[in-house]
PDB file of N, CA, C and O in Angstrom:
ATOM      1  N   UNK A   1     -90.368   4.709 -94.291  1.00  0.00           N
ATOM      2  CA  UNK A   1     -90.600   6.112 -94.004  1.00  0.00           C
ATOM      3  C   UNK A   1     -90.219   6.391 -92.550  1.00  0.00           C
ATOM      4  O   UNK A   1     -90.267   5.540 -91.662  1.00  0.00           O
ATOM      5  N   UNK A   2     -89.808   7.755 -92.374  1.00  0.00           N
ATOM      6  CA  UNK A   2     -89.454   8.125 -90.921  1.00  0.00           C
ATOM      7  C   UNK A   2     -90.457   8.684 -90.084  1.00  0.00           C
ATOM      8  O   UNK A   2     -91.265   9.607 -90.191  1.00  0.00           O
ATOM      9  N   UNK A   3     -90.062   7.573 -88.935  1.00  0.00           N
ATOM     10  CA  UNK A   3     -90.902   8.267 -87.470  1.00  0.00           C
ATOM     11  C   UNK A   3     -90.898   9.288 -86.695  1.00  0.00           C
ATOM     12  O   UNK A   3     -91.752   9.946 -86.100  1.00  0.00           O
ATOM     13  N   UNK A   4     -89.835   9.301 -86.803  1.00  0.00           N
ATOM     14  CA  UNK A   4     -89.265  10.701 -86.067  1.00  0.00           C
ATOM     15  C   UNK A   4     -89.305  12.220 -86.848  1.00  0.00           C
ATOM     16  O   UNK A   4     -88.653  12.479 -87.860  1.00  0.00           O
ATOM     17  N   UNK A   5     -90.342  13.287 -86.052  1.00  0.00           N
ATOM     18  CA  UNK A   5     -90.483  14.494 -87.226  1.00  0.00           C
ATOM     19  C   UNK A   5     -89.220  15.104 -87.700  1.00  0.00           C
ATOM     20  O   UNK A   5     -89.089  15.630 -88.805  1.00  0.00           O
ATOM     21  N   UNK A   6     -88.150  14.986 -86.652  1.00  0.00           N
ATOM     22  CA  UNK A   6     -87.004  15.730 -87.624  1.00  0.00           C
ATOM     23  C   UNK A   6     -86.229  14.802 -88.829  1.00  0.00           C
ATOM     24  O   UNK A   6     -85.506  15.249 -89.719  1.00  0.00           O
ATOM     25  N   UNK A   7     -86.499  13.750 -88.653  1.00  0.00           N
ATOM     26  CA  UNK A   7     -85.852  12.679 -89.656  1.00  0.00           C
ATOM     27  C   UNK A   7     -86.714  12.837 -91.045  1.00  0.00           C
ATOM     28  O   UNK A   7     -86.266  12.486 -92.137  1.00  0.00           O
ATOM     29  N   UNK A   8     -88.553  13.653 -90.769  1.00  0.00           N
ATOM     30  CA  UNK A   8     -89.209  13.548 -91.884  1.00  0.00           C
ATOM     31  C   UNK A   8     -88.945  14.862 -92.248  1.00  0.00           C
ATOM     32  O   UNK A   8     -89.302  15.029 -93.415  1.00  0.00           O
ATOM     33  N   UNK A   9     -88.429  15.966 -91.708  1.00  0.00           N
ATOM     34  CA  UNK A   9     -87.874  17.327 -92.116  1.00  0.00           C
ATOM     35  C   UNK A   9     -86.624  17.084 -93.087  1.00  0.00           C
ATOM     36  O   UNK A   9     -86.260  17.576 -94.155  1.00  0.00           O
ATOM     37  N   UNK A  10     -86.106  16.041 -92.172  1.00  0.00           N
ATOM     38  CA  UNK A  10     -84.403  16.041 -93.217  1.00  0.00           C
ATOM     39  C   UNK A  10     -84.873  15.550 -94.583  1.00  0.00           C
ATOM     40  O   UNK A  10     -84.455  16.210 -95.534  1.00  0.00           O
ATOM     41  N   UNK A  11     -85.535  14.683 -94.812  1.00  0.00           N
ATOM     42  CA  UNK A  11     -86.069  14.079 -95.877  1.00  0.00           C
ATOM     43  C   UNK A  11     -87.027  15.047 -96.884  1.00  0.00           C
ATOM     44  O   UNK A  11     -87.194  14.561 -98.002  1.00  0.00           O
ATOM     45  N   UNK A  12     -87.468  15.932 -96.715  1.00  0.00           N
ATOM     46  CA  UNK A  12     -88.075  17.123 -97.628  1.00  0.00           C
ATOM     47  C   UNK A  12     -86.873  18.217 -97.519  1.00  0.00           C
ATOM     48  O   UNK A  12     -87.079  19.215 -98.209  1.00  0.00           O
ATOM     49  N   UNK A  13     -86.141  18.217 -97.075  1.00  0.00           N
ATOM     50  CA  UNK A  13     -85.027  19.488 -97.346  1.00  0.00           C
ATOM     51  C   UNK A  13     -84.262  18.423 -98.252  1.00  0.00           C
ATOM     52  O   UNK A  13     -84.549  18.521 -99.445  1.00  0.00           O
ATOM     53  N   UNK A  14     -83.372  17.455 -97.936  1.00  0.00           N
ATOM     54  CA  UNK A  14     -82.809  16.753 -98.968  1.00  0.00           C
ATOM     55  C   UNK A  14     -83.419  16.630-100.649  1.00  0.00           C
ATOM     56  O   UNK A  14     -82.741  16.637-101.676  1.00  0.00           O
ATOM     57  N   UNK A  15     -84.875  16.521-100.520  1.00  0.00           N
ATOM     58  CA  UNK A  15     -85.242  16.548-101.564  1.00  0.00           C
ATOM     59  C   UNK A  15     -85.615  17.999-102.234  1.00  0.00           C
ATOM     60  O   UNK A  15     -85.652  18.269-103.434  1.00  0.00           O
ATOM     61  N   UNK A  16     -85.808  18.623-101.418  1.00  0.00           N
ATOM     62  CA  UNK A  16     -85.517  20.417-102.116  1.00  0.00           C
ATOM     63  C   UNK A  16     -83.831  20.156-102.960  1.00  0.00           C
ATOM     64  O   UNK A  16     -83.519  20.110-104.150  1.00  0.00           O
ATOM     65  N   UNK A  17     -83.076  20.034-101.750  1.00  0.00           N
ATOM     66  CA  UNK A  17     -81.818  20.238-102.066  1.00  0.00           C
ATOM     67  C   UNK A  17     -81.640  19.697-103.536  1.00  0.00           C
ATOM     68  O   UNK A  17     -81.138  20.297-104.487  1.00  0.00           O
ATOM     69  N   UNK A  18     -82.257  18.212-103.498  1.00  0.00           N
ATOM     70  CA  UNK A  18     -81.589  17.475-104.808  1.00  0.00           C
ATOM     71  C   UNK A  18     -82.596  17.976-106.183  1.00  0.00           C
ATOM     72  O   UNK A  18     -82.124  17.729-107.292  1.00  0.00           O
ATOM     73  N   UNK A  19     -83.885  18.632-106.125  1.00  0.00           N
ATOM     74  CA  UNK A  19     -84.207  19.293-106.483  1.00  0.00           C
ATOM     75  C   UNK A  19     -83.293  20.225-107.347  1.00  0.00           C
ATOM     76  O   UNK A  19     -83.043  20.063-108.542  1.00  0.00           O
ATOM     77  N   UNK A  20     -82.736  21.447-106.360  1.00  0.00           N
ATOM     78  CA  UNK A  20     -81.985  22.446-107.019  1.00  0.00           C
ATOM     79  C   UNK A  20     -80.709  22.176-107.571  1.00  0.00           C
ATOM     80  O   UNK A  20     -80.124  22.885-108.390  1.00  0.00           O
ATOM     81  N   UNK A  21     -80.293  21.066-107.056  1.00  0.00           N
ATOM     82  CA  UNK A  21     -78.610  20.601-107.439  1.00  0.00           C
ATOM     83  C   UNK A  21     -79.294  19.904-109.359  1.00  0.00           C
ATOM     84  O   UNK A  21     -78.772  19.936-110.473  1.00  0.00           O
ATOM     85  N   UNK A  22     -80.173  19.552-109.022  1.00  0.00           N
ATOM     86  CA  UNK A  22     -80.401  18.721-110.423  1.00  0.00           C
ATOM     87  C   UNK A  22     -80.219  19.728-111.603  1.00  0.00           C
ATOM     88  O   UNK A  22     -79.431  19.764-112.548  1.00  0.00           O
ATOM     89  N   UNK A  23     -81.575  20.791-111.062  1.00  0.00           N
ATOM     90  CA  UNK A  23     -81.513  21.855-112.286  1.00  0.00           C
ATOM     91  C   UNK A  23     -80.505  22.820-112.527  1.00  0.00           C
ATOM     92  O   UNK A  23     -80.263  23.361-113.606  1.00  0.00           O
ATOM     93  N   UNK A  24     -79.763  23.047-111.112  1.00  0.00           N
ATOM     94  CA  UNK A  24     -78.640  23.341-111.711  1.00  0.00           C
ATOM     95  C   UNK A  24     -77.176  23.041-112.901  1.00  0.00           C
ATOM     96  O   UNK A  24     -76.442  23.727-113.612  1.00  0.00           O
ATOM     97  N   UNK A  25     -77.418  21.120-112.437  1.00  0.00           N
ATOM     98  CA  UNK A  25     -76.475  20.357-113.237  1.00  0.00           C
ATOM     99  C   UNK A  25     -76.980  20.501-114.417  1.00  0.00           C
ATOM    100  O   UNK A  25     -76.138  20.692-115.294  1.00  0.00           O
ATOM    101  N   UNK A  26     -78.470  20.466-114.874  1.00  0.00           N
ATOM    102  CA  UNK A  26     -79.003  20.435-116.311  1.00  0.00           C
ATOM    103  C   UNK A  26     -78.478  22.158-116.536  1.00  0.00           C
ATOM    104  O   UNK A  26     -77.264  22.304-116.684  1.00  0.00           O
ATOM    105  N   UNK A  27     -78.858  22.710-116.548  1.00  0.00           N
ATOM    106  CA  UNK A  27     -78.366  24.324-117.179  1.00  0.00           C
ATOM    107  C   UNK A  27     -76.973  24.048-117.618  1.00  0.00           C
ATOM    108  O   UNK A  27     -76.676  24.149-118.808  1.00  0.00           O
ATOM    109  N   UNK A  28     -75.916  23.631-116.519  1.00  0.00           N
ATOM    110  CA  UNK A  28     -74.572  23.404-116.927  1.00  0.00           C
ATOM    111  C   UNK A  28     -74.711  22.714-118.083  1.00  0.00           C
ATOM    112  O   UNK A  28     -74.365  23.314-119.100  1.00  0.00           O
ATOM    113  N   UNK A  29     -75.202  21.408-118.216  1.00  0.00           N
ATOM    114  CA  UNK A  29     -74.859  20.475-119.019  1.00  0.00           C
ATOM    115  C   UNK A  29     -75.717  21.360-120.289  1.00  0.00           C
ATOM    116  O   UNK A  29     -75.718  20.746-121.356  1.00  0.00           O
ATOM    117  N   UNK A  30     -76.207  22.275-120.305  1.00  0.00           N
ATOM    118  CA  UNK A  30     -76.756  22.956-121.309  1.00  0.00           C
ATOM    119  C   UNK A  30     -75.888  23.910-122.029  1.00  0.00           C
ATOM    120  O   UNK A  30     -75.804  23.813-123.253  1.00  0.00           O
ATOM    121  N   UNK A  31     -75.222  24.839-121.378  1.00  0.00           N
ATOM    122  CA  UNK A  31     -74.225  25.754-121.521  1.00  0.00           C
ATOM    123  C   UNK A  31     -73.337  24.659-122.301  1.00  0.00           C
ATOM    124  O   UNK A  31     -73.048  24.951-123.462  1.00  0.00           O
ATOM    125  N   UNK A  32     -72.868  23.423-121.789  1.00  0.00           N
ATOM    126  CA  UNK A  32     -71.484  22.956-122.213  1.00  0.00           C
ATOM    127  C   UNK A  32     -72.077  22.427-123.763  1.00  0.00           C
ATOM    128  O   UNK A  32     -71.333  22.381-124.743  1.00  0.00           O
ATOM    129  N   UNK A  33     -73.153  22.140-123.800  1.00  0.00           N
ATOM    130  CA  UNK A  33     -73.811  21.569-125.245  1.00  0.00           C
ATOM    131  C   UNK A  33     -73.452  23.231-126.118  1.00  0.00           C
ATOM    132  O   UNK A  33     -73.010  23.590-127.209  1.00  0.00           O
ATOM    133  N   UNK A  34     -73.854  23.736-125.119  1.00  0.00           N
ATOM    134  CA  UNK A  34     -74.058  25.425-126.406  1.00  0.00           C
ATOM    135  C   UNK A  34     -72.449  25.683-126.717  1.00  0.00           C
ATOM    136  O   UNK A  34     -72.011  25.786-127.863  1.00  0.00           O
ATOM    137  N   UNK A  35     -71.837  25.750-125.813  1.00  0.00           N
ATOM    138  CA  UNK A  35     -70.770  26.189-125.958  1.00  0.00           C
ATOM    139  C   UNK A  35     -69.905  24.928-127.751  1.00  0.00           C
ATOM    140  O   UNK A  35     -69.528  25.240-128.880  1.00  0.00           O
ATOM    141  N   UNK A  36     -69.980  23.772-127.082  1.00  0.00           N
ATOM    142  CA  UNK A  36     -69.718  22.626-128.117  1.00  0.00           C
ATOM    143  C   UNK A  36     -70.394  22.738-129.360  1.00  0.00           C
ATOM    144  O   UNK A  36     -69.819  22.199-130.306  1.00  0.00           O
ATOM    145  N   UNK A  37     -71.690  23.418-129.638  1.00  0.00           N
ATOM    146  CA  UNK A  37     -72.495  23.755-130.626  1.00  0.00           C
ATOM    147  C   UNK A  37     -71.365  24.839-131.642  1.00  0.00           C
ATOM    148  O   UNK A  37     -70.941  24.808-132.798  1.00  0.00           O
ATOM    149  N   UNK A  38     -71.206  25.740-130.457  1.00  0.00           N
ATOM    150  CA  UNK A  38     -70.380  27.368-130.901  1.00  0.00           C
ATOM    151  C   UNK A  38     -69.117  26.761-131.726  1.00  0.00           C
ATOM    152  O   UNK A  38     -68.755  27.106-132.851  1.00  0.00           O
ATOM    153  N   UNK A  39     -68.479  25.673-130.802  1.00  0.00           N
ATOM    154  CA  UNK A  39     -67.237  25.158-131.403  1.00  0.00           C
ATOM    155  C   UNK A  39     -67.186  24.170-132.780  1.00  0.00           C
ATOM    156  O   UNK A  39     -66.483  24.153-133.789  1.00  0.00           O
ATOM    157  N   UNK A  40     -68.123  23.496-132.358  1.00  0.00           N
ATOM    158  CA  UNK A  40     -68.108  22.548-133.984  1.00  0.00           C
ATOM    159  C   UNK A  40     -68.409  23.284-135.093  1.00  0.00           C
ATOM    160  O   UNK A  40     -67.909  22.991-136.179  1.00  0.00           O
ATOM    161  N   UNK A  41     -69.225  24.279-134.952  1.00  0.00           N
ATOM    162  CA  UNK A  41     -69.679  25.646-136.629  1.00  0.00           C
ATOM    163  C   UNK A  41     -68.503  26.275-136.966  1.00  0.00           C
ATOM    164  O   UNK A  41     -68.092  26.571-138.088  1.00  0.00           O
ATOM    165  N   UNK A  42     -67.913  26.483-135.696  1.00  0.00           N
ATOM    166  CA  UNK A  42     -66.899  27.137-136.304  1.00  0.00           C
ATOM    167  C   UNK A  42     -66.986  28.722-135.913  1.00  0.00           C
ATOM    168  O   UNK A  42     -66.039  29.482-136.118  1.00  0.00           O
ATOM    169  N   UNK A  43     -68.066  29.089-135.402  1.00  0.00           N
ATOM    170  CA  UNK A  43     -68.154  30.614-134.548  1.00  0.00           C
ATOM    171  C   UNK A  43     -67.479  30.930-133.885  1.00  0.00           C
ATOM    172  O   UNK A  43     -68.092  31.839-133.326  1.00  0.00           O
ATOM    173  N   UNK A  44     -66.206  30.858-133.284  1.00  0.00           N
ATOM    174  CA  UNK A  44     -65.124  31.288-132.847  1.00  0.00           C
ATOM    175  C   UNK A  44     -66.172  32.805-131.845  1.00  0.00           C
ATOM    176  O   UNK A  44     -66.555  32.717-130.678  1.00  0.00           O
ATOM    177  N   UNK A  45     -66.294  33.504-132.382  1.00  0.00           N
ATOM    178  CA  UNK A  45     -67.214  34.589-131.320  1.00  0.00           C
ATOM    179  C   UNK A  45     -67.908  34.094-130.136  1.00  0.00           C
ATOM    180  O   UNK A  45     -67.600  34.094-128.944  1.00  0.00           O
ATOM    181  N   UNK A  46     -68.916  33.677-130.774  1.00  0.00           N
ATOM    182  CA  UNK A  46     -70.140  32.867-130.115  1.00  0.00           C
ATOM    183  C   UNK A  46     -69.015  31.943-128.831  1.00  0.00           C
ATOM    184  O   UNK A  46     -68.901  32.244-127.643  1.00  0.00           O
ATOM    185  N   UNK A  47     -68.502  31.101-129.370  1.00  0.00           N
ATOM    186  CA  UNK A  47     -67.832  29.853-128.865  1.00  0.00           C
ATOM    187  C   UNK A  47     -66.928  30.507-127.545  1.00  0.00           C
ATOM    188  O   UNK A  47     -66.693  29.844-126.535  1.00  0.00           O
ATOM    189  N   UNK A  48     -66.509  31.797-127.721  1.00  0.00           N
ATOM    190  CA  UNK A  48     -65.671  32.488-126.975  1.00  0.00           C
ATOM    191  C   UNK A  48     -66.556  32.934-125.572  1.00  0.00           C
ATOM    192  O   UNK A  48     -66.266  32.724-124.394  1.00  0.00           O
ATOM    193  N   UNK A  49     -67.547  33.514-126.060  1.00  0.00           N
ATOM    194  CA  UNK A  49     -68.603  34.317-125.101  1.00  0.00           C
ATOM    195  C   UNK A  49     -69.273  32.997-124.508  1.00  0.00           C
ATOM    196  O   UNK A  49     -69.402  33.230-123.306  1.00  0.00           O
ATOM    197  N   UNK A  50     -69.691  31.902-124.745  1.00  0.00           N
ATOM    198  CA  UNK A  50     -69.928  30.513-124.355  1.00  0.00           C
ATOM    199  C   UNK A  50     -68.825  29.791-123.813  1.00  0.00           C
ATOM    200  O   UNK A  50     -69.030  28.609-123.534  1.00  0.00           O
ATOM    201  N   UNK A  51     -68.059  30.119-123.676  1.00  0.00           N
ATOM    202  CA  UNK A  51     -66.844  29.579-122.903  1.00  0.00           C
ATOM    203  C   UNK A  51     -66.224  30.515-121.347  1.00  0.00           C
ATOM    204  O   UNK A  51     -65.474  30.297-120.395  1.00  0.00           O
ATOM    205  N   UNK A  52     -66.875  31.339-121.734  1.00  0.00           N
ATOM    206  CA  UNK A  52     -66.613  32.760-120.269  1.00  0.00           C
ATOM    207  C   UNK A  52     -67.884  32.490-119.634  1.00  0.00           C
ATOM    208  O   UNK A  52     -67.890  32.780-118.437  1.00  0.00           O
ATOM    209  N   UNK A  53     -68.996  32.002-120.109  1.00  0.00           N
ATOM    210  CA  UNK A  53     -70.482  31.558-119.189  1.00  0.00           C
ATOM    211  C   UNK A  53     -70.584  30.587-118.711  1.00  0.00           C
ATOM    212  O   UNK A  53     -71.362  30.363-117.784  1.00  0.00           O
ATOM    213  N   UNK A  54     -69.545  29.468-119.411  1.00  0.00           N
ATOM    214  CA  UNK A  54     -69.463  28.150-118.763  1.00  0.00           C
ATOM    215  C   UNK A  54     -68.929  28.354-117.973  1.00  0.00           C
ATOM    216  O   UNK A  54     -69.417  28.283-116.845  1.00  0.00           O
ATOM    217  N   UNK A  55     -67.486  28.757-118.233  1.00  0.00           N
ATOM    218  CA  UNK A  55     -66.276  29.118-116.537  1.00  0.00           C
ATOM    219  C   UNK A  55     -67.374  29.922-115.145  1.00  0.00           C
ATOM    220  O   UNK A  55     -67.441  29.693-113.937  1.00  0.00           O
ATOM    221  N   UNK A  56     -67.935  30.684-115.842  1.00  0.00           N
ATOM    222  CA  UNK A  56     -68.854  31.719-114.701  1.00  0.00           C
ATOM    223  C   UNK A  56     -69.654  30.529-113.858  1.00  0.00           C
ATOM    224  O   UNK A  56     -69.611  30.432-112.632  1.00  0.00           O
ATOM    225  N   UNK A  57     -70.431  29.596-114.787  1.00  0.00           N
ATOM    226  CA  UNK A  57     -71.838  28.787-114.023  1.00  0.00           C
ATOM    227  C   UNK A  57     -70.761  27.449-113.535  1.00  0.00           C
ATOM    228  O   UNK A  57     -70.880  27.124-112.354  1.00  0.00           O
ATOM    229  N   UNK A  58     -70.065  26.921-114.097  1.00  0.00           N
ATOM    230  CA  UNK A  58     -68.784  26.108-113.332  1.00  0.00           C
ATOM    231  C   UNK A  58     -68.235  26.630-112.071  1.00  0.00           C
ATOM    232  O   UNK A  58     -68.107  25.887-111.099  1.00  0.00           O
ATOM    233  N   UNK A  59     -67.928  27.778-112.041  1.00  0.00           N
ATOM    234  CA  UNK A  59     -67.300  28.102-110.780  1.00  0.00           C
ATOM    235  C   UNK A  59     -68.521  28.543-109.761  1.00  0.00           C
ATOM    236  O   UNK A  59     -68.153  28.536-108.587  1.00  0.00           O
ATOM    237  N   UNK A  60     -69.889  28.924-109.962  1.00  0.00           N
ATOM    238  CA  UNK A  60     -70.729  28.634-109.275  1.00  0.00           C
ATOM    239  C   UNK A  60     -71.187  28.116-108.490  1.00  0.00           C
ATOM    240  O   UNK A  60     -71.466  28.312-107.307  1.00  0.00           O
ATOM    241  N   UNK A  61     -71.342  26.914-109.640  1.00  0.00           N
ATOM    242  CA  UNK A  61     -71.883  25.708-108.913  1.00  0.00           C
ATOM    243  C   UNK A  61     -70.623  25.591-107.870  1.00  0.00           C
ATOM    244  O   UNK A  61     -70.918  25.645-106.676  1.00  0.00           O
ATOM    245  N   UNK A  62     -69.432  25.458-108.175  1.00  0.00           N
ATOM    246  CA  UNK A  62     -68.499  24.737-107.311  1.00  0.00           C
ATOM    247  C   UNK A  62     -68.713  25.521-105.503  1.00  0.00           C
ATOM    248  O   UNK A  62     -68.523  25.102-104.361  1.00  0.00           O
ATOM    249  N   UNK A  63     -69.109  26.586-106.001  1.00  0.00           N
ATOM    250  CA  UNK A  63     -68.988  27.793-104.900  1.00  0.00           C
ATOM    251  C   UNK A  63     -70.136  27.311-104.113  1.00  0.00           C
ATOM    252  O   UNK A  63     -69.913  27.433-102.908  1.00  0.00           O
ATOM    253  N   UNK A  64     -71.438  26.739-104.419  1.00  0.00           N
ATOM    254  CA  UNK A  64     -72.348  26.506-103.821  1.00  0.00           C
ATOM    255  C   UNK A  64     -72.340  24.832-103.308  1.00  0.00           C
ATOM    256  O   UNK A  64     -73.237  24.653-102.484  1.00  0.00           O
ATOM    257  N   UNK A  65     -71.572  23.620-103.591  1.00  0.00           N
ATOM    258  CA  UNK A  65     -70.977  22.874-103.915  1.00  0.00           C
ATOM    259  C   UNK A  65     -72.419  21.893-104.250  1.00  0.00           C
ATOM    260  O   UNK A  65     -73.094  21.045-103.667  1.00  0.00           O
ATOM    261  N   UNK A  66     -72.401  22.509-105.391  1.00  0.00           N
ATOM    262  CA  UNK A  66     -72.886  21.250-106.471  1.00  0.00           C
ATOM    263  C   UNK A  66     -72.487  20.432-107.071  1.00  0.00           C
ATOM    264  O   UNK A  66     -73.086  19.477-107.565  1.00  0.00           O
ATOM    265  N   UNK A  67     -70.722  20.879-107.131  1.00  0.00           N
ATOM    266  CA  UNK A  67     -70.048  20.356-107.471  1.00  0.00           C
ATOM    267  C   UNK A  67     -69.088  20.153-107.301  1.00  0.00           C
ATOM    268  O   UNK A  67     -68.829  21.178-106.671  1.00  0.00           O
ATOM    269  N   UNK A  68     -67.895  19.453-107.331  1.00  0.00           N
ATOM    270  CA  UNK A  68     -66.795  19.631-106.478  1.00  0.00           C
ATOM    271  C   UNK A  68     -66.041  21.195-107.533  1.00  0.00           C
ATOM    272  O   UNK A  68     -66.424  21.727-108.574  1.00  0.00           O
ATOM    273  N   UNK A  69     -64.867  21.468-106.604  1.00  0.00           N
ATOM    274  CA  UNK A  69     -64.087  22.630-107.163  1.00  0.00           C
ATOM    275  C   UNK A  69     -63.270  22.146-107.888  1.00  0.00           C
ATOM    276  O   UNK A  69     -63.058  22.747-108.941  1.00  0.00           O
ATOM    277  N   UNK A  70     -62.643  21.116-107.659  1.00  0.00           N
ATOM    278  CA  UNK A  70     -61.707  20.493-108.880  1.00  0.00           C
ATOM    279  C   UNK A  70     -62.200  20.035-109.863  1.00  0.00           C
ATOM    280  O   UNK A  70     -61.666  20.135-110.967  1.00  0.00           O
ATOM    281  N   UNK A  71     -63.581  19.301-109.604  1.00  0.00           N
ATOM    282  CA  UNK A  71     -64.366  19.013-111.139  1.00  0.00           C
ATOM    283  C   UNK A  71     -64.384  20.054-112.153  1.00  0.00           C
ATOM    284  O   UNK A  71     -63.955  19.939-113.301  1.00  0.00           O
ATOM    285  N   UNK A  72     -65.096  21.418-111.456  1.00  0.00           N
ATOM    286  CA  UNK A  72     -65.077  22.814-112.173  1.00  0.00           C
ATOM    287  C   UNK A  72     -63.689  23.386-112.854  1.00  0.00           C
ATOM    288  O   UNK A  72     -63.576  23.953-113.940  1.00  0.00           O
ATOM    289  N   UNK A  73     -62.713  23.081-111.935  1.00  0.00           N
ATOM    290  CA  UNK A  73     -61.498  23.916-112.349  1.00  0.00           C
ATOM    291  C   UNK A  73     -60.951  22.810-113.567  1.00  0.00           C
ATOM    292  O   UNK A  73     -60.063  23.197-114.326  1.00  0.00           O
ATOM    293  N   UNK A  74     -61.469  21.546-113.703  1.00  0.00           N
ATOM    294  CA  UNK A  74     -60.890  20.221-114.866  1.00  0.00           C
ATOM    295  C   UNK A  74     -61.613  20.482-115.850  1.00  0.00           C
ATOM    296  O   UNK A  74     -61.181  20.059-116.923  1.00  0.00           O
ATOM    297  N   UNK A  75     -62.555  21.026-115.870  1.00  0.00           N
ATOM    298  CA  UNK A  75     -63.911  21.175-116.927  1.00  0.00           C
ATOM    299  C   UNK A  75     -63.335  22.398-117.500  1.00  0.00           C
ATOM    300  O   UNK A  75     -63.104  22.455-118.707  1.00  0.00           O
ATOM    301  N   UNK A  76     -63.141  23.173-116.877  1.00  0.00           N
ATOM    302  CA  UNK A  76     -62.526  24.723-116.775  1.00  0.00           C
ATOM    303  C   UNK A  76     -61.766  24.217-117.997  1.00  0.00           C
ATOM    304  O   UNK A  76     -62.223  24.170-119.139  1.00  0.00           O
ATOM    305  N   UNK A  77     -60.751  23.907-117.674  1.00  0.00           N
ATOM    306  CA  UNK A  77     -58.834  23.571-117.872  1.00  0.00           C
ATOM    307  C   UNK A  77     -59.490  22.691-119.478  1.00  0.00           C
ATOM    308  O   UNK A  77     -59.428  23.220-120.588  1.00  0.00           O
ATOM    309  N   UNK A  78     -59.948  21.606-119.272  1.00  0.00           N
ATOM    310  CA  UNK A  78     -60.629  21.214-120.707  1.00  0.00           C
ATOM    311  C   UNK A  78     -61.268  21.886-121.785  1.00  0.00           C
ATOM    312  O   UNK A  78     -60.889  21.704-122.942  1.00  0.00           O
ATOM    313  N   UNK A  79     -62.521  22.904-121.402  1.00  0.00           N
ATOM    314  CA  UNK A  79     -62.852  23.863-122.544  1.00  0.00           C
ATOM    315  C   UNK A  79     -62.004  24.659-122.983  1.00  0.00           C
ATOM    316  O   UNK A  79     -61.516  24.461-124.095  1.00  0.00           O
ATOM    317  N   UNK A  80     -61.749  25.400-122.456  1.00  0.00           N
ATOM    318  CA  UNK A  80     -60.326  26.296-122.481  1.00  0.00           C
ATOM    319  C   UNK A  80     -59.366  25.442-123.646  1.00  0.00           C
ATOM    320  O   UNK A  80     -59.427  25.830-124.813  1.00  0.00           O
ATOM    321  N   UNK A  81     -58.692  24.548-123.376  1.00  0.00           N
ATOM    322  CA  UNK A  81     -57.942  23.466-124.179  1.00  0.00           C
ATOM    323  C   UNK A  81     -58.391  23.845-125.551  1.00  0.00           C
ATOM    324  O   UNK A  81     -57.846  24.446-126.477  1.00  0.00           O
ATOM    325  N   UNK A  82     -60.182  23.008-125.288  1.00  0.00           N
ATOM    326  CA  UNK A  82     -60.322  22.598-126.908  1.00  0.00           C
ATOM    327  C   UNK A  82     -60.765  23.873-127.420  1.00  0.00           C
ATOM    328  O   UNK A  82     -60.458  24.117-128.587  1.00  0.00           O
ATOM    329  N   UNK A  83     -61.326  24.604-126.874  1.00  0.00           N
ATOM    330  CA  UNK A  83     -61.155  26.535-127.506  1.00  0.00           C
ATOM    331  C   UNK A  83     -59.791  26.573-128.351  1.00  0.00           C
ATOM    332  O   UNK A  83     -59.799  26.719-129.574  1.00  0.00           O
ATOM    333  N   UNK A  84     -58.441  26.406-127.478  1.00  0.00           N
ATOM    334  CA  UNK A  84     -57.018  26.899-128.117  1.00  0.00           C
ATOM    335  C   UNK A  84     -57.102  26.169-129.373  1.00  0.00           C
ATOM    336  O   UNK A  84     -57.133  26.631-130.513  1.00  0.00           O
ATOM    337  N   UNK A  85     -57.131  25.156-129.052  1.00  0.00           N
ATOM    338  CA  UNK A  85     -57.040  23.955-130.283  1.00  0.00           C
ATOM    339  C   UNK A  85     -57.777  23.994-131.550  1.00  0.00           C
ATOM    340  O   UNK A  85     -57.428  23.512-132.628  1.00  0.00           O
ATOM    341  N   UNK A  86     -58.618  24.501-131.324  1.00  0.00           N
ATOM    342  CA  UNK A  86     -60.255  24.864-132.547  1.00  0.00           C
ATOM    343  C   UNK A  86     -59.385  26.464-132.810  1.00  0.00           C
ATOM    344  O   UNK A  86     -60.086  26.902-133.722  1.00  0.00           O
ATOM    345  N   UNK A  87     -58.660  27.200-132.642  1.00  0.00           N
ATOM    346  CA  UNK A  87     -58.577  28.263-132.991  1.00  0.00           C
ATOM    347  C   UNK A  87     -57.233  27.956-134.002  1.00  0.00           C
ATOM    348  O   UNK A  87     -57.226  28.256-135.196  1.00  0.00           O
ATOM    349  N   UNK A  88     -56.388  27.466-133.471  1.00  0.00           N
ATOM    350  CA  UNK A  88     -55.161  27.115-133.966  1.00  0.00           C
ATOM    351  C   UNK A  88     -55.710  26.517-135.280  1.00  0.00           C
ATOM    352  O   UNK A  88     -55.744  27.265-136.258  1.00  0.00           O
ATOM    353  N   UNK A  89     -56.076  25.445-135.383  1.00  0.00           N
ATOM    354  CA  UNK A  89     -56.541  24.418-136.080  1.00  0.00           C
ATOM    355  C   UNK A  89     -57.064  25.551-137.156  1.00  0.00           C
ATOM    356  O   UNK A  89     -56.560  25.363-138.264  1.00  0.00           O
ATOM    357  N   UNK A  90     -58.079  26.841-137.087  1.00  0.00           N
ATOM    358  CA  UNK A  90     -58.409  27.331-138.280  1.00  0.00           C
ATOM    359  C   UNK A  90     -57.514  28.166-138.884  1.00  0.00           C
ATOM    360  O   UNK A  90     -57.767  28.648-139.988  1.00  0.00           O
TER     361      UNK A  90
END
C-alpha cells in the first residue's frame, strides 16, 4: 500500500476509472450479444437498429478511450460485414 497521500489518491481514481471502463465494456459486450441475437433469428429490422447502437456505443467508448479507435472502427467494419452477408444470404 502507498505512503505517500497522492500515490493513495491515484489509487482510488484508478479504481473509479476501472470501475467505469468495466461497465462500460459490459453494456458493449451486451449490445454486440443483442445485436448477434437480432442476426441469428433472422430479424433483419431489429438486427439493423442493433447494429446503428453498436456503431453509436463503439464509437463512444473509443471517444472516451475505453477503447482504442481502431478496435471500434474493426468491430465497426466486422458487424457491418456480417449484417451484408446475413442479408444477402436471405
Amino acid at each position: 500500500m502507498a505512503n505517500i497521500k497522492s500515490a493513495k489518491k491515484r489509487i482510488l481514481v484508478i479504481a473509479k476509472k476501472t470501475r467505469k471502463n468495466k461497465r462500460v465494456k459490459n453494456n458493449l459486450k451486451a449490445i454486440l450479444k443483442n445485436f448477434e441475437a437480432a442476426l441469428t433469428s433472422g430479424n433483419f429490422d431489429v438486427a439493423k437498429e442493433k447494429l446503428v447502437l453498436a456503431e453509436k456505443k463503439l464509437k463512444q467508448a473509443a471517444a472516451k478511450n475505453v477503447i482504442h479507435k481502431n478496435t471500434a472502427s474493426r468491430k465497426v467494419s466486422k458487424l457491418a460485414k456480417k449484417f451484408n452477408k446475413a442479408i444477402k444470404a436471405a
